[in-house]
Structure formats: structure tokens, C-alpha cells
C-alpha positions in Angstrom: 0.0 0.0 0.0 1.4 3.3 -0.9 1.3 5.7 2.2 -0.1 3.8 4.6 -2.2 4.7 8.0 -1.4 3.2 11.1 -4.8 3.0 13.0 -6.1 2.2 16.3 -9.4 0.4 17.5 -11.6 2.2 19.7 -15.3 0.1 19.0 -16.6 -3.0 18.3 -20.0 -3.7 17.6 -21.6 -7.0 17.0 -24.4 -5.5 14.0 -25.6 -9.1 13.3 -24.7 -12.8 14.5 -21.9 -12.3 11.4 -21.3 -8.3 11.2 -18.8 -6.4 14.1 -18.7 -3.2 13.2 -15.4 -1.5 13.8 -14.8 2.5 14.9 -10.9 3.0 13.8 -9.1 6.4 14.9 -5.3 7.4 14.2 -2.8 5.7 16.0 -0.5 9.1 16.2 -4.3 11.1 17.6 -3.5 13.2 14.3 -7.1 13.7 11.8 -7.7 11.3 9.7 -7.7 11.7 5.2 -11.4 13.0 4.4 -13.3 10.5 2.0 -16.3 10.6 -0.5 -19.3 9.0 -0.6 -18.6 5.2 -1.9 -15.1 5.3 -0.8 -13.0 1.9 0.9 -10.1 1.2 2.6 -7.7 -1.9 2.4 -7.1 -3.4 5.8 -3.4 -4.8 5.9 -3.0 -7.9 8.2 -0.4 -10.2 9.3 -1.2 -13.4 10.3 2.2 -15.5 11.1 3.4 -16.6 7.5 0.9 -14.4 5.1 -0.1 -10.9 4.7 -4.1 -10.5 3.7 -5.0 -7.3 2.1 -9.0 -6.6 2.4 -11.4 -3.5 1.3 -14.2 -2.6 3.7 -16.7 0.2 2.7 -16.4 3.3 5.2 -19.9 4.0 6.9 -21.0 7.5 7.6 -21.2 10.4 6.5 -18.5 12.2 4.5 -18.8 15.5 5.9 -18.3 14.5 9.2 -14.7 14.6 10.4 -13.9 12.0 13.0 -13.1 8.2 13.3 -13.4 5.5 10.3 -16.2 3.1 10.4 -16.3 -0.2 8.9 -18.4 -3.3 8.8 -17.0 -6.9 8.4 -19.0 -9.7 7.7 -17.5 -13.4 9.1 -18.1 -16.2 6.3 -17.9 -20.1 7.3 -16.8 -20.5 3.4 -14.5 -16.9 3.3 -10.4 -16.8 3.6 -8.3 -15.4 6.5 -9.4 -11.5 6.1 -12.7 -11.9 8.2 -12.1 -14.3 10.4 -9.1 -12.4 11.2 -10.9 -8.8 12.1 -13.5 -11.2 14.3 -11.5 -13.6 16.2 -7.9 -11.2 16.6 -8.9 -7.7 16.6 -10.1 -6.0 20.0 -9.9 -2.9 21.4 -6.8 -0.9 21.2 -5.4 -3.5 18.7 -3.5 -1.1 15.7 -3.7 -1.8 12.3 -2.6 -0.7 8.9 -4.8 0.4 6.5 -4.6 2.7 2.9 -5.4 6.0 2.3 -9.9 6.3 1.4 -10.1 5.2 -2.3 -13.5 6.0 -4.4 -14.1 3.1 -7.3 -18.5 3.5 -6.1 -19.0 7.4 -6.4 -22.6 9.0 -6.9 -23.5 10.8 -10.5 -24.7 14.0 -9.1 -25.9 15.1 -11.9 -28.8 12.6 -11.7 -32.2 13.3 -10.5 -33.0 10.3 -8.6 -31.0 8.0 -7.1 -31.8 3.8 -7.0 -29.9 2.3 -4.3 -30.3 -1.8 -4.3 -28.1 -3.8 -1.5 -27.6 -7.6 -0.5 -26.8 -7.9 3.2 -23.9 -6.6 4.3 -22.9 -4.6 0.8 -25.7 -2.2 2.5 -22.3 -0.7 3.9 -21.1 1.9 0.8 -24.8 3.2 1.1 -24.9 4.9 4.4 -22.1 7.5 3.1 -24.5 7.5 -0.4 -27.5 8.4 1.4 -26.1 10.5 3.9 -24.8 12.7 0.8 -28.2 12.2 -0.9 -30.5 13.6 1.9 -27.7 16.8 1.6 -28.5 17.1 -1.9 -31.9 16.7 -0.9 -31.8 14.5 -4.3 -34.8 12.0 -4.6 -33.4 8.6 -3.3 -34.7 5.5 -2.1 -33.1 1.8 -0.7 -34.2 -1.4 -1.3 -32.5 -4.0 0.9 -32.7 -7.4 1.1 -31.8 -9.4 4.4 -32.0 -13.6 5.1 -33.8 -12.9 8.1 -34.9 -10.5 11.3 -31.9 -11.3 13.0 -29.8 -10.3 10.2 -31.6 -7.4 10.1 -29.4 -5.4 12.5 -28.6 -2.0 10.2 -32.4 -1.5 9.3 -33.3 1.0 12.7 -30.3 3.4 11.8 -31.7 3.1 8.0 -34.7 4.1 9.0 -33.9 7.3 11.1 -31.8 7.8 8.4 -34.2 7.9 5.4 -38.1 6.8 6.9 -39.7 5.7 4.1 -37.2 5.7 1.3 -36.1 2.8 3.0 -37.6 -0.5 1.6 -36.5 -4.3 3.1 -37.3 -7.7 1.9 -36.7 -10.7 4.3 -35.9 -13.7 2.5 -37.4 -15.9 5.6 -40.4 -14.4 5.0 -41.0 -14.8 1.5 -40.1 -11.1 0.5 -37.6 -10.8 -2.5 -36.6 -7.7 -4.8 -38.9 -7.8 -8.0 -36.0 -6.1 -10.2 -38.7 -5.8 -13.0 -41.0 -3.9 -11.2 -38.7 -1.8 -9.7 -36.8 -0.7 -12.4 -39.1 -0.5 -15.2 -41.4 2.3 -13.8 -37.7 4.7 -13.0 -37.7 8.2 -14.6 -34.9 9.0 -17.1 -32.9 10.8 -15.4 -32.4 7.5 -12.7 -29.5 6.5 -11.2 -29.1 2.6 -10.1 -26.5 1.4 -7.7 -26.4 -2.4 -6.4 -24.3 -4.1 -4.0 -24.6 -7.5 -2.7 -24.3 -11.1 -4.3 -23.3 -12.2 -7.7 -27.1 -13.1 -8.8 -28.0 -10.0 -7.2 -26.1 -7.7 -9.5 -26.5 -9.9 -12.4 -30.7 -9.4 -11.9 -30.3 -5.9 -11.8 -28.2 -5.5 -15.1 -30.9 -8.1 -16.9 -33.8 -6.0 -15.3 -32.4 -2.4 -16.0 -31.3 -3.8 -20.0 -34.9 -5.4 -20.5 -36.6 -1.7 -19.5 -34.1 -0.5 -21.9 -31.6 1.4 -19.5 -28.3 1.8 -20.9 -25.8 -0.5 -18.6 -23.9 3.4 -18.0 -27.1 4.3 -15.8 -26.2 0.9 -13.4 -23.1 1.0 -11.3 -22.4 -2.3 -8.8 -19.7 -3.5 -6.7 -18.7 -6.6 -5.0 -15.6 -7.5 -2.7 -13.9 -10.8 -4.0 -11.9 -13.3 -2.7 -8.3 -12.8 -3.5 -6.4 -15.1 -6.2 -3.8 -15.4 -2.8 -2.5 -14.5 0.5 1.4 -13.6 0.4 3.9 -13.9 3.0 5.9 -11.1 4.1 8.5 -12.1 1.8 6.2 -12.3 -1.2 5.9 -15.7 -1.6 2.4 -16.9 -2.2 0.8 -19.0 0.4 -2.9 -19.5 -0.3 -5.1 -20.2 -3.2 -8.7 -18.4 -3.0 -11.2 -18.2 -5.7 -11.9 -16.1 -8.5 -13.1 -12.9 -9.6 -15.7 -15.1 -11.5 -17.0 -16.8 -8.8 -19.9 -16.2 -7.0 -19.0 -14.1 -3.9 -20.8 -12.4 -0.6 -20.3 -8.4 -0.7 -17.8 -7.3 2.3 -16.6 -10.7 3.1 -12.8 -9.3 2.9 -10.7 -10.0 -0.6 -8.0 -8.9 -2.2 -9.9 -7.3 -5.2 -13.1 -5.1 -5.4 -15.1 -5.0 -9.0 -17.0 -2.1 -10.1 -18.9 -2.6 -13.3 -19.9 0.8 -14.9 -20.3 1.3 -18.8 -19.7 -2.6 -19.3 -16.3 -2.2 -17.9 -15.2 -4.4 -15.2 -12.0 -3.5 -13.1 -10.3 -5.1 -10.5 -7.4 -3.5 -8.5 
């Protein structure tokens, strides 16, 4: 990572049974780099033999100086990133992360805003909406949970944004109708997704078949790395693939954006 940020843990919050959610200040006390709406950080972290290197969204509000919040999902089926922030980080522990990078920026020229998240890839939105409801740009949120006790970022959603906030519990039968939602969208509409492979894939199919150009859909996803290194470079653990299908925020190596029918990965 080029200039890197030594920071120190001063929160933990278990969200959800899977999510902590981590306040990280400046090791040194000094402020820390101001970020954008959509903006990530790369967590460095040494664990014995191999170095894992993992974006997490930053939660809140851009405007706001103050501490770094971020959100990290444990998966069963992940790598080392997550398990690591759950099981070895605590308060006070210090870690290194990279400067605020923005590959999931708002189009403010837009005049409404679609906003479409799969558990925990909800995370990039709360800087989106908090920048929205500046604007005072029409916006709304549909987000789609397994169940109630997954649920655990809906009551700070709803102060957030009331109504504009719509959620679907799996458990309960409720899913996204992409179709519906998309087909009815002004013009000038904005659609930004977040959450699981087939989640992003139904918005693209949905947003094409009402005839939205792909430009007017922006999505990203966290992958899991291609590998871990060790500190001296050498490769020590296979992941999976970009191509795979993935869980947004579980904590790899590369973060996709597709916008304009590009896809990166850095």
C-alpha cells in the first residue's frame, strides 16, 4: 500500500450474529484523510506466514470529520481476512490500512437516485444516502436481508431515510422484484447495487430489458483474493476467483465495479 495509515481500535459492535462493526481512529491522535461517498479502505493484516490485504466500505457520513467506520461480515466458506478482524482484533489493537479510495461514487448530476443492497454490501450506502439527503436528491433503498436477525442496520436506515427505505426478508417470502422496480424509473435514474453475484446480475438483466443503458447501473462486490502472500512475497494461499460467485464485504483482495460494461479489479 502506498502511504499507509497506522490506526487504532476504539469500538466494536456486533451489527448481526456475522457483522462487528469497527470505529478505527489514528494511531498518532493526528485527523484522519477526508473521503467521498462510496469510498473503501484496504485493511493490511499479518497473520504468522501471510499478509491479507482486504477493502471494507467506510460507513457514515462524508462531511463529518472524526473516526473510520467499517463493517465486516465473518463467512464459514471466506479466507483469513474476516475471520481475522472477528477472532484477533479488539480494542486498542492497531492496524494498517490505505489511504480512502472512491471506485462507487454518486453521479450527481442525476435526478433520482436507485440504491439496491444484498446484506452486508448495504455498507457503501450509508455515506451515499447521507450525501443524498444533503443534496436533498430523490433517493430510495431497497435492501434485502435472510432474516430479522440479520436485520441489524435497518433501525439506523430508518432514522436515516423513513420511508425511502424498503426491506425484503428472505425468511419471510419477500424478494426484490427487479422488474417492477426498475421498469417504472424516470430517465434521469441512477441505479447502484451491492450485494451477491445473482443480485447484481438481476439488476443488469432488469435495468437492459426496460431499456436502460448498462452506464445508468453502477455495482460492486468484494472478491476473494487469487492469494494471500507472506511477508516475503511468496504466495501462500489459493482463494477463488473474480468469476466466482461471492458475498459483498466478506474481505478480498480485489473489489469489482462494473460501470459502462467495464469491469475492473485492482
Amino acid at each position: 500500500m502506498d502511504h499507509p495509515l497506522d490506526v487504532r481500535v476504539t469500538e466494536i459492535e456486533q451489527v448481526t450474529p456475522l457483522i462487528k462493526r469497527f470505529t478505527l481512529e489514528a494511531a498518532d491522535g493526528e485527523a484522519l484523510p477526508s473521503f467521498s461517498a462510496g469510498s473503501h479502505i484496504v485493511i493490511e493484516m499479518t497473520d504468522g506466514d501471510s499478509v491479507y490485504c482486504s477493502p471494507y466500505s467506510l460507513i457514515g457520513s462524508p462531511w463529518e470529520s472524526g473516526p473510520y467506520r467499517i463493517a465486516v461480515r465473518r463467512s464459514e466458506k471466506g479466507w483469513g481476512g474476516s475471520h481475522y478482524m472477528h477472532e484477533k482484533v479488539g480494542i486498542g489493537s492497531v492496524l494498517r490500512i490505505s489511504a480512502p479510495v472512491n471506485l462507487f461514487p454518486l453521479i450527481r448530476t442525476r435526478s433520482k437516485h436507485v440504491l439496491i443492497a444484498g446484506g452486508v454490501g448495504v455498507t457503501p450506502f450509508f455515506a451515499h444516502l447521507a450525501e443524498l439527503r444533503a443534496m436533498a436528491v430523490p433517493h430510495e433503498l431497497h435492501y434485502a436481508v435472510r432474516n430479522v436477525e440479520h436485520a441489524g442496520f435497518v433501525d439506523e436506515l430508518r432514522q436515516m431515510i423513513g420511508d425511502d427505505l424498503h426491506v425484503y426478508v428472505s425468511d419471510d417470502g419477500q424478494s426484490i422484484d427487479f422488474d417492477a422496480l426498475l421498469a417504472p424509473q424516470p430517465q434521469g435514474a441512477e441505479v447502484y447495487v451491492c450485494g451477491p453475484e445473482r443480485m447484481v446480475a438481476a439488476t443488469f438483466a432488469a435495468a437492459r430489458a426496460a431499456g436502460w443503458h448498462d452506464g445508468r447501473v453502477h455495482a460492486e462486490q468484494f472478491a476473494s483474493p487469487a492469494a494471500s502472500v507472506s511477508p516475503e512475497g511468496r504466495a501462500t494461499k489459493s482463494g477463488s476467483t473474480a468469476s466466482e460467485p461471492f458475498e459483498a464485504g466478506e474481505g478480498g483482495t480485489a473489489r469489482l465495479q462494473r460501470d459502462d460494461r467495464v469491469e475492473l479489479a485492482v
